[in-house]
Every structure is written in structure tokens, then in C-alpha cells.
Backbone bond lengths (Angstrom), bond angles and torsions (degrees), N, CA, C in turn:
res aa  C-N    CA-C-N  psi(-1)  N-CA   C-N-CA  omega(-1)  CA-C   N-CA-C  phi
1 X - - - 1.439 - - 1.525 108.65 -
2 X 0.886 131.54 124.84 1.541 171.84 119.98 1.614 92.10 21.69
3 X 1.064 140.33 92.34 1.919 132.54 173.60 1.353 112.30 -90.21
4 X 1.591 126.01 -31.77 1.455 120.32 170.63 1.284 124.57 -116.23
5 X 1.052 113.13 -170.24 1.641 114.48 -169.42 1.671 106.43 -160.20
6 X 1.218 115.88 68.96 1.702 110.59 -163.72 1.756 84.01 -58.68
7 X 1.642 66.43 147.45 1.687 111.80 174.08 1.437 109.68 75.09
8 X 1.467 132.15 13.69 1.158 125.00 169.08 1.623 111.32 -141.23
9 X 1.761 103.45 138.57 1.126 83.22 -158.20 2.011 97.51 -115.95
10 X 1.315 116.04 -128.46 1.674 99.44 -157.67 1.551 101.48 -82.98
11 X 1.047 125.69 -29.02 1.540 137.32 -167.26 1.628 86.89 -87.86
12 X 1.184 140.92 -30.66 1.881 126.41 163.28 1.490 123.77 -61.04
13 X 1.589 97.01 -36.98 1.400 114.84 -162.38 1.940 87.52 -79.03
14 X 1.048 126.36 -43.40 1.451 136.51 -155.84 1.807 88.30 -58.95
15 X 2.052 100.29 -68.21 1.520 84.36 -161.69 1.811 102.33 -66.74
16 X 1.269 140.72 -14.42 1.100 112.28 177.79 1.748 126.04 -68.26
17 X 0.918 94.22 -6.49 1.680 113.60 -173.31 1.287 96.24 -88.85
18 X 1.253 123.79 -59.75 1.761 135.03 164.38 1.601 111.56 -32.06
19 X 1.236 113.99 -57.75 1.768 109.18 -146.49 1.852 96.72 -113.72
20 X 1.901 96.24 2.88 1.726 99.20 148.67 1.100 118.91 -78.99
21 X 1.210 121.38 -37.35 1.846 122.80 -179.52 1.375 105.58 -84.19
22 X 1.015 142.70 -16.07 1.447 146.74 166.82 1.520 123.57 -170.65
23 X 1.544 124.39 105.90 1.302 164.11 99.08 1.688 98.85 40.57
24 X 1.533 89.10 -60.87 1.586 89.86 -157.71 1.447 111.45 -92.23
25 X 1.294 118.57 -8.56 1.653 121.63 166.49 1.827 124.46 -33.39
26 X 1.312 108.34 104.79 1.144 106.01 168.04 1.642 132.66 -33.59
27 X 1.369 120.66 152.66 1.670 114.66 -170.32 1.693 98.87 -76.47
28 X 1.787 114.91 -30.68 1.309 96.90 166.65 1.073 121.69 -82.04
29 X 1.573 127.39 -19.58 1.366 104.19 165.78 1.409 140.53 -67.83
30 X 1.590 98.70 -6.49 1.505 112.88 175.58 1.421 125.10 -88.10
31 X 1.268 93.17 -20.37 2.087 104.70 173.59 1.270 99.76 -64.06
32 X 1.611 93.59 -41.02 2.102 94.28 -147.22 1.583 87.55 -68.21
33 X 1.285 133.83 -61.04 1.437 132.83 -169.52 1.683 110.62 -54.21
34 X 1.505 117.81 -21.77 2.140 113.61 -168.41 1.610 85.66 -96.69
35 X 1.708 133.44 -15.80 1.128 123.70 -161.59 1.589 116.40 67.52
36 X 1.090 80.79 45.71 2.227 86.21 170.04 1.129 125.58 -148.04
37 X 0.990 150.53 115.74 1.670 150.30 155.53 1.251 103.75 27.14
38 X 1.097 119.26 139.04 1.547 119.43 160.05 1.720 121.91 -48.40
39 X 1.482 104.88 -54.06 1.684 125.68 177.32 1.190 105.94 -27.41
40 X 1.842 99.85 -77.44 1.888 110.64 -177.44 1.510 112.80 -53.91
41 X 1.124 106.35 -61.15 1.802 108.75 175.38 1.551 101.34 -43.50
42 X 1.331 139.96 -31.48 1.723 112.25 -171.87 1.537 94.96 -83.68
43 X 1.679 100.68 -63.45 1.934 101.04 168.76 1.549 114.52 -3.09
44 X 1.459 105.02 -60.99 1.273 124.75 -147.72 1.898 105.09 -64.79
45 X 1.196 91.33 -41.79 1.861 123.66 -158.58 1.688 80.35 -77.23
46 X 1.483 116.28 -75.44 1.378 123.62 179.52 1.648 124.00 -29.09
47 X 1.665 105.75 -44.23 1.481 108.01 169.42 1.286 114.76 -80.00
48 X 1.703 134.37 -18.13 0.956 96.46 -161.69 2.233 99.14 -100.02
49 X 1.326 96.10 5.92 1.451 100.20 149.19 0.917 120.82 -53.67
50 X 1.467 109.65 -88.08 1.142 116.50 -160.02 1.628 116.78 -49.62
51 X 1.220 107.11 -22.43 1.810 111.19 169.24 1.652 118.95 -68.12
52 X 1.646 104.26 -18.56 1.433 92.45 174.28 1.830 102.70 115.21
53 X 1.122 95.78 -26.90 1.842 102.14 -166.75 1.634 99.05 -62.76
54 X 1.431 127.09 -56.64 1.153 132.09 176.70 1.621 104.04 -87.95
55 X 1.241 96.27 104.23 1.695 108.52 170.30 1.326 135.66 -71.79
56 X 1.500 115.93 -10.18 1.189 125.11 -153.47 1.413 129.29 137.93
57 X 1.387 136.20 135.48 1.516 138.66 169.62 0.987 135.92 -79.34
58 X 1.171 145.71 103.01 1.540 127.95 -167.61 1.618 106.67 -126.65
59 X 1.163 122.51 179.99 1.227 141.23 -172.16 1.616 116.59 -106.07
60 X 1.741 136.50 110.90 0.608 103.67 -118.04 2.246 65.80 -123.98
61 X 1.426 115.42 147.57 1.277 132.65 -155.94 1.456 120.57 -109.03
62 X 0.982 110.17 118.91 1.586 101.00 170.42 1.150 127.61 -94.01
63 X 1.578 102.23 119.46 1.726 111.31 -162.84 1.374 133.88 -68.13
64 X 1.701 103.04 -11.37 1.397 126.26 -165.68 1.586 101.97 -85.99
65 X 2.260 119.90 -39.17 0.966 114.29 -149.68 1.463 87.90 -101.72
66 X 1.396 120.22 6.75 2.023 127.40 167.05 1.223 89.63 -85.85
67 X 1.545 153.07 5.90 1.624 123.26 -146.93 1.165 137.13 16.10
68 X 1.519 100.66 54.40 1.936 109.15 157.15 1.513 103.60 -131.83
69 X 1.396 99.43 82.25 1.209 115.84 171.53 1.821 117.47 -105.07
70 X 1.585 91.23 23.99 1.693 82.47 -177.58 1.823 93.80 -124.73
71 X 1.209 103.05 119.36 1.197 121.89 -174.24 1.512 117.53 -104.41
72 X 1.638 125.44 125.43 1.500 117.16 -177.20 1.659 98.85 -142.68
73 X 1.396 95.37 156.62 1.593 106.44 174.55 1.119 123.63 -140.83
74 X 1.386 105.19 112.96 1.690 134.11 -159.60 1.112 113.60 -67.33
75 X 1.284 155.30 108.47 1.593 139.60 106.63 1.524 136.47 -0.68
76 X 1.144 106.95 76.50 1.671 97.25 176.95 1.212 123.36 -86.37
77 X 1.424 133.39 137.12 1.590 142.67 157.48 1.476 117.65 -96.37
78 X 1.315 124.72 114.52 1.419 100.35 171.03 1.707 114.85 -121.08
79 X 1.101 95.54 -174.70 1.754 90.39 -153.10 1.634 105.34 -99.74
80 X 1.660 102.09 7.21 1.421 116.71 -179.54 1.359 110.73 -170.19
81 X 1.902 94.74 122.41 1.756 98.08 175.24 1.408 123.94 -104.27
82 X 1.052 133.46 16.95 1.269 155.29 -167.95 1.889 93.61 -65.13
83 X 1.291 94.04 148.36 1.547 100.62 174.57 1.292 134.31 -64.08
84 X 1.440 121.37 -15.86 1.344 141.64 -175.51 1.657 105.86 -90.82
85 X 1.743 120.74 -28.50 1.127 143.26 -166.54 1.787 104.77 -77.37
86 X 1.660 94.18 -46.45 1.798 113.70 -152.73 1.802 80.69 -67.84
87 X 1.283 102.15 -60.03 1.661 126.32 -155.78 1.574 96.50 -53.08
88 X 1.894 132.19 -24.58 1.308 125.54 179.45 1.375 111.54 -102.67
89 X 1.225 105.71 9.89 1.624 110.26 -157.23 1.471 71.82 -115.86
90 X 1.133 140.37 -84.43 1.791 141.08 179.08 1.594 116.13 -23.79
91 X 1.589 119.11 -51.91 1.179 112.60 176.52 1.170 114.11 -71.43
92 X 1.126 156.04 -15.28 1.599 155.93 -121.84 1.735 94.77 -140.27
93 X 1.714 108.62 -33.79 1.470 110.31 160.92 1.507 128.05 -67.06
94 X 1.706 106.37 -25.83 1.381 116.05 159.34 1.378 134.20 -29.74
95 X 1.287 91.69 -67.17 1.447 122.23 160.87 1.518 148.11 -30.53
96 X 1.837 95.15 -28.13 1.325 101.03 -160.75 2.055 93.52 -103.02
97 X 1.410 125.61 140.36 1.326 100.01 -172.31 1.859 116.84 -95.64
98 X 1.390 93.63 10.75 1.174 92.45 -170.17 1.918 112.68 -109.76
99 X 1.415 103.11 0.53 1.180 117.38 153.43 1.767 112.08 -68.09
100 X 1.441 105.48 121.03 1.863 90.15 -168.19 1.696 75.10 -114.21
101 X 1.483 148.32 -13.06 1.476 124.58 171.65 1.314 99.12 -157.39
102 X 1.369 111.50 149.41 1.558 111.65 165.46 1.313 107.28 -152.64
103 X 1.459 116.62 133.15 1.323 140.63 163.36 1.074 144.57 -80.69
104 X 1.163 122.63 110.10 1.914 102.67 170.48 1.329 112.77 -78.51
105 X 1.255 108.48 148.29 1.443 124.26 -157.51 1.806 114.73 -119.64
106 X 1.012 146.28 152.70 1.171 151.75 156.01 1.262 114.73 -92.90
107 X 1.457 121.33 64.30 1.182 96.24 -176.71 2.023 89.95 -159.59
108 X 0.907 119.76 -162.70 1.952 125.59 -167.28 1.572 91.32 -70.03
109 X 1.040 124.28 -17.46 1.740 118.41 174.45 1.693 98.40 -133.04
110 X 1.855 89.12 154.94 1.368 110.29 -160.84 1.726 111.08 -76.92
111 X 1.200 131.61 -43.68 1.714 151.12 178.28 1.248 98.37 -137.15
112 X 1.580 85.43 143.80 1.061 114.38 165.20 1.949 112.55 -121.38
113 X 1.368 101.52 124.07 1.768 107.85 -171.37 1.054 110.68 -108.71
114 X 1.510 145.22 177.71 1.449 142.56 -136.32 1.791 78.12 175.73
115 X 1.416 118.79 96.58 1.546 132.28 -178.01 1.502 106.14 -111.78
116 X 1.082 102.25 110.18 1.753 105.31 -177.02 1.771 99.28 -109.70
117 X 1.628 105.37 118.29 1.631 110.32 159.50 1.678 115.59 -138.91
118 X 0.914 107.77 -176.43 1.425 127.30 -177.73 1.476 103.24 -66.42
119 X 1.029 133.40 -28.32 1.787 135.58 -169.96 0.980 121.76 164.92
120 X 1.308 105.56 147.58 1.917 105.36 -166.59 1.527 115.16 -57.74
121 X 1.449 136.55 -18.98 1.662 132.25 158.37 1.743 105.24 -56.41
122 X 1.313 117.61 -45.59 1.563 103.99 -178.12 1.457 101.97 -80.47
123 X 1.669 129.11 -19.56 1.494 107.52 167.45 1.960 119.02 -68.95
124 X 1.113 87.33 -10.80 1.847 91.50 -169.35 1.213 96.93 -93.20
125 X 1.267 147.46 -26.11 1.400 148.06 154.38 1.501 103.08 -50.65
126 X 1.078 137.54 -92.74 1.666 151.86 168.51 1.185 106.84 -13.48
127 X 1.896 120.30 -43.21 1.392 109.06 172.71 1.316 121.48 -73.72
128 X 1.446 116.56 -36.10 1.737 151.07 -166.87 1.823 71.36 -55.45
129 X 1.275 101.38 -75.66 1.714 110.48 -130.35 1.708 109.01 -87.72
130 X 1.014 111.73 -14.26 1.595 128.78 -142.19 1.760 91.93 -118.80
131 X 1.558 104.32 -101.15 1.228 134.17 178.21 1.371 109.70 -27.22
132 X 1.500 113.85 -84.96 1.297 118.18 174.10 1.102 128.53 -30.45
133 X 1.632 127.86 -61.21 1.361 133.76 169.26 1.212 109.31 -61.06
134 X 1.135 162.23 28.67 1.715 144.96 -165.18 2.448 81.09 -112.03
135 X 1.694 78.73 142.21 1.759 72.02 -174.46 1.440 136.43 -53.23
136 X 1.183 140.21 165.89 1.410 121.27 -161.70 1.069 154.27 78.79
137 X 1.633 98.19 -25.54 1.991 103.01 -159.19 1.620 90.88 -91.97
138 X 1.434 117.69 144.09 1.179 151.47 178.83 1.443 126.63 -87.89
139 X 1.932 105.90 -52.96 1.153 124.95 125.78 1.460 134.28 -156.95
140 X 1.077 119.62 -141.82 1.249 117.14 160.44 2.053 120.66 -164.39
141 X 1.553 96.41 159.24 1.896 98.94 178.13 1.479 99.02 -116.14
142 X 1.457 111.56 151.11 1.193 118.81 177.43 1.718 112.59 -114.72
143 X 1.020 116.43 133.55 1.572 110.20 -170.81 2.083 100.76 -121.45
144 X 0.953 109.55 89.92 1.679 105.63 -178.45 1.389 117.90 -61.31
145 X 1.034 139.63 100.82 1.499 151.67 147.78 1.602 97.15 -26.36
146 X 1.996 96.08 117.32 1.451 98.38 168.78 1.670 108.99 -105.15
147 X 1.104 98.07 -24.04 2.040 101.19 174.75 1.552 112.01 -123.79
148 X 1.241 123.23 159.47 1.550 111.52 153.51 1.562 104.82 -108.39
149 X 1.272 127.10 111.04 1.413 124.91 -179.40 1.414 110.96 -87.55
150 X 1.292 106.84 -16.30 1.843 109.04 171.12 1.418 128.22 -161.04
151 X 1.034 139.40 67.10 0.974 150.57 129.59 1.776 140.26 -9.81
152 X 1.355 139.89 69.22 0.956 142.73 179.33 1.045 130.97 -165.42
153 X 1.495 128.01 168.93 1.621 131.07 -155.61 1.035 99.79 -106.18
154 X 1.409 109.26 -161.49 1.525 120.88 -174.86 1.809 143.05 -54.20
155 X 1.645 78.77 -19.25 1.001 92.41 -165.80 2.049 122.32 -69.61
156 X 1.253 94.21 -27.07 1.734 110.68 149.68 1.302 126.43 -48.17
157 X 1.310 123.35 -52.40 1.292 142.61 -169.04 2.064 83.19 -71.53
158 X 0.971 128.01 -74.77 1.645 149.23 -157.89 1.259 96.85 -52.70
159 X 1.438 113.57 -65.69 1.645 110.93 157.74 1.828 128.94 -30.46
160 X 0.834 117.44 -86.45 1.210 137.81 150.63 2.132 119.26 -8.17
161 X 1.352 99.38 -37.11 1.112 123.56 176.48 1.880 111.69 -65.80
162 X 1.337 103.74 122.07 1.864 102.90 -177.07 1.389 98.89 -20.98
């Protein structure tokens, strides 16, 4: 685990830990909890936007009570790694909505994807129709997720941090 964070110091690390577990927290409720003025705490929140660190807010979903509780993780091979290849093989993954992450990997296969659907017939469609065809791929393994035992963002890691 990760102990520093140049250029931010405990009152940065606090609201990022803060406005990871909730988005919607008021700027006074965020002073009153880092122990700072309201002023510095928005300043604070404001720079570390505008720097890029905080990307954005979103709303965060439960996949089970949408019914896409069938979760799999792909193996990709592709039949070309060339930069022109990665860059059509990446955008074309954009695309697909039921890809919720994909990685390139260092390892005997090229990505690794994180495919969230409603049930393994709509994952075998998505692979059939979706997966398979995206340019490049050679092949692929499917590994089905039977639990999620942990699940979470940054805000663990940020915590955790001196």
C-alpha cells in the first residue's frame, strides 16, 4: 500500500478519502470532518480538481438490484501487438457497454476485461457477438466470478496512506 502522495499533504489526503465515500458531502460538511475552515477546505477541493486528481462525481449503482449480477473475466489474445493494433483493439473496447474495465496485461495474454451482465446466456451472446469480433483478438478465457468479496476505490488505498 501506497504511504505517500507527493504534493499532498494530510488535510488533501483526508478530503480525498472523504469525497471517495461520498460525492455529495457538503463543503461544510467536509471542513467540519478535515478540521478546517470552510474557505481552505473548498480552495482545497477546488485545487485538487482543477489539478486533475479528482476527476469527477458519479453515482455509484448496485449491480445486483439492475440484474447484472453475472460477472466474468476475460483473457484476451490478440493476433497483433503493434501500436496501431493496441490503439483499435482499445477503442472498439470503448464501445462495448458491458465491458465495465479492461487492462493490458503483462502477462501470456494480452487484456484482461471485467464483463458485467444479467446471466451467463447474455454473457455468451456479448462474447459470441461483442468480444470475439472486436479487432485482433486471437482468443479468449472466461473466468466467472462467483462472489465479490471486495470491491472498492480509492478511497481505501487514500485512507490507508500515512
Amino acid at each position: 500500500m501506497r504511504k505517500d502522495f507527493p504534493g499532498l499533504d494530510r488535510f488533501d489526503r483526508a478530503i480525498l478519502s472523504i469525497v471517495a465515500e461520498d460525492g455529495r458531502i457538503s463543503v461544510a460538511d467536509l471542513a467540519r470532518r478535515i478540521g478546517l475552515s470552510k474557505s481552505p477546505t473548498q480552495a482545497r477541493l477546488k485545487r485538487l480538481e482543477s489539478e486533475g486528481i479528482i476527476t469527477g462525481y458519479r453515482a455509484m449503482l448496485d449491480p445486483i438490484r439492475l440484474g447484472l449480477d453475472h460477472v466474468a473475466f476475460v483473457e484476451v489474445r490478440l493476433t497483433d501487438t503493434r501500436e496501431k493494433a493496441l490503439a483499435e483493439f482499445n477503442a472498439a473496447v470503448r464501445k462495448v457497454p458491458e465491458i465495465e474495465q479492461a487492462h493490458m496485461i503483462a502477462s501470456n495474454f494480452d487484456y484482461l476485461l471485467k464483463v458485467r451482465t444479467g446471466s451467463m446466456t447474455e454473457y455468451r451472446a456479448v462474447l459470441a457477438e461483442k468480444i470475439s469480433s472486436l479487432p485482433h483478438v486471437a482468443s479468449t478465457s472466461t473466468f466467472v466470478a462467483m462472489e465479490a468479496v471486495k470491491e472498492t476505490g480509492l478511497a481505501d488505498a487514500i485512507d490507508g496512506a500515512g
